[in-house]
C-alpha positions, 0 to 999 in steps of 0.5 A: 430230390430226384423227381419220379416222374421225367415228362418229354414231348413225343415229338417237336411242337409243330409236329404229332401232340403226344407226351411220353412219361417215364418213372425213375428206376422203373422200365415203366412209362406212360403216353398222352395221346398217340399221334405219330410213334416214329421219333420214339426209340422202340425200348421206349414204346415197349415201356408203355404201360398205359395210354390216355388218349385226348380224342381221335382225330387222326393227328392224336391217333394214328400212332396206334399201328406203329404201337400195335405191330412193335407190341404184337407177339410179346407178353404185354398188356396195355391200357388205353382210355379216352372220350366215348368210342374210343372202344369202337375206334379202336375195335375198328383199327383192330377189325381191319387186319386179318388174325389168322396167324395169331396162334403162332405166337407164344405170348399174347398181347391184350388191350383193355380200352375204356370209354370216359363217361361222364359218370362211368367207365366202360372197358373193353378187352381186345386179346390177341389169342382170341384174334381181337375180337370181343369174348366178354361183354364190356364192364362198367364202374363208376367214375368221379374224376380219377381214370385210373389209380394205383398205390402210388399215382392216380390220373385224372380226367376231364372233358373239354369242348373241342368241338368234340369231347377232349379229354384233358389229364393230369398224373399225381405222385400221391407222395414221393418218398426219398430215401436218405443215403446217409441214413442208411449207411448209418444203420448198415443198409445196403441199397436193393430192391428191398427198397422198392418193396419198402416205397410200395409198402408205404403206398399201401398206407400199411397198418401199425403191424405191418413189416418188411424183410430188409438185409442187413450185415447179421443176414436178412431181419423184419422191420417195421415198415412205420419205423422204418419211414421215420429212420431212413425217409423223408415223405414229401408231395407228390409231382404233378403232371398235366396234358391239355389237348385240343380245346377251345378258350370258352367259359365251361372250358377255362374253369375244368383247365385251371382246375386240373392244372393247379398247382402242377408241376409242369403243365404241357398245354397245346397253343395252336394259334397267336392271338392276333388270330384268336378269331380262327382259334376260337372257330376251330376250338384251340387255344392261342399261345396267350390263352394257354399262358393265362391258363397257366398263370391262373393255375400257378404251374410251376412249369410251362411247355408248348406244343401243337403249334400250326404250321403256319407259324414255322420259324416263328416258335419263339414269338409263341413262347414268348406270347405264352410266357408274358401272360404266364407272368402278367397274369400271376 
């Protein structure tokens, strides 16, 4: 089964954090934090749709600009969450550019940006037409753990200490849906994007009269969305994906780590530090190598990838893989 979702670092793990997230068979991708862009293809930023950012250091933010100027003049609209002021942060970035020229482009980018709370979620729209200045006051809802949701993923978030607030995220396949080639040859259907309109019905939990016009050798017919999913589908669970940033190994902030990563498919956890210098790790709130493998060990992922290594470890990447991977199994 071809998973949905296909993870990569942005960059090497002594370089930028940041964590690209493409969909399968949709020109469609997600980013966790948003340090340096450069080593990303511009096909591949033009296909973000959403940005979750862990916090506003420079090494996690200073990405926005080369993301802004390839986005600019196109018809797009991003979103982008984070820790509270990341509204401000990115009003700032925003105010610090002249707009003059914006109504000489046909299309219009727009930003909405929200603030993670720690009951609600503050966004802020930031549109190109209106020379990103603010036209509308910001909006408010209600949040219990889910930052963003749609039919078929929802992204989770969680604030760790890191001397500020960090959020850490992780993205959920409610279910993947495969489709069963032989299935459909042995009704005569031939692949399209009825398909993917068929996978969004069933997203939509439909209603025992709900249908579908799908095409077939006597010209196109109805068919009932439920019975369908029995005749040509296998449901199975969903992927999970987990981004853990820059956060300290400390009693409030282990229990929110294990919690959001259980079970993950593949977590990406930062290791900045050997624990031969967990005395340094812990005074700058990050995570030695160990600790993001006890982390993981406890969670059960299934996967396990590093990143945010110091540059003082520079040719030593294998020692804080293998520091990682002894915990991850010692521990399990």
């Amino acid at each position: 089964m071809r998973p949905c979702l296909r993870p990569r670092l942005v960059n090497s793990p002594f370089d930028d954090p940041g964590l690209i997230v493409s969909f399968l068979y949709q020109r469609r991708a997600m980013l966790f934090d948003l340090g340096n862009l450069h080593a990303l293809p511009a096909r591949d930023i033009l296909k973000i749709s959403h940005i979750f950012i862990s916090h506003a250091h420079m090494d996690h933010f200073i990405g926005f600009d080369h993301l802004l100027r390839l986005m600019l003049g196109r018809n797009k609209q991003i979103a982008l969450f984070g820790p509270p002021g990341l509204i401000a942060n990115v009003g700032g970035k925003l105010a610090a550019y002249t707009w003059n020229l914006t109504d000489n482009f046909k299309y219009a980018l727009k930003l909405i940006v929200t603030d993670i709370h720690s009951d609600t979620l503050v966004s802020q729209r930031f549109d190109c037409q209106h020379r990103f200045q603010p036209i509308t006051p910001p909006t408010h809802r209600p949040f219990s753990g889910i930052a963003h949701a749609e039919p078929a993923y929802q992204v989770h978030a969680v604030a760790l200490d890191h001397g500020t607030a960090s959020m850490a995220y992780n993205l959920r396949e409610r279910f993947h849906i495969n489709i069963r080639p032989e299935c459909l040859i042995a009704r005569h259907l031939t692949p399209g994007p009825w398909i993917q309109q068929f996978k969004h019905a069933l997203y939509q939990q439909p209603s025992a009269d709900a249908s579908i016009c799908i095409p077939g050798p006597g010209g196109a017919r109805m068919v009932s969305v439920r019975a369908l999913a029995d005749q040509i589908a296998l449901i199975t669970p969903g992927q999970k994906i987990c981004y853990i940033a820059d956060a300290g190994y400390t009693p409030a902030n282990i229990p929110k780590m294990t919690q959001l990563a259980k079970d993950a498919d593949h977590l990406f956890i930062e290791a900045a530090f050997a624990h031969r210098h967990r005395s340094i790790a812990a005074q700058k709130f990050h995570l030695t190598a160990r600790q993001a493998g006890i982390i993981a060990a406890r969670a059960q992922a299934k996967q396990l990838t590093l990143f945010h290594f110091s540059p003082r470890y520079h040719g030593q990447a294998d020692m804080l893989t293998a520091e990682a991977r002894q915990a991850w199994r010692s521990c399990g």
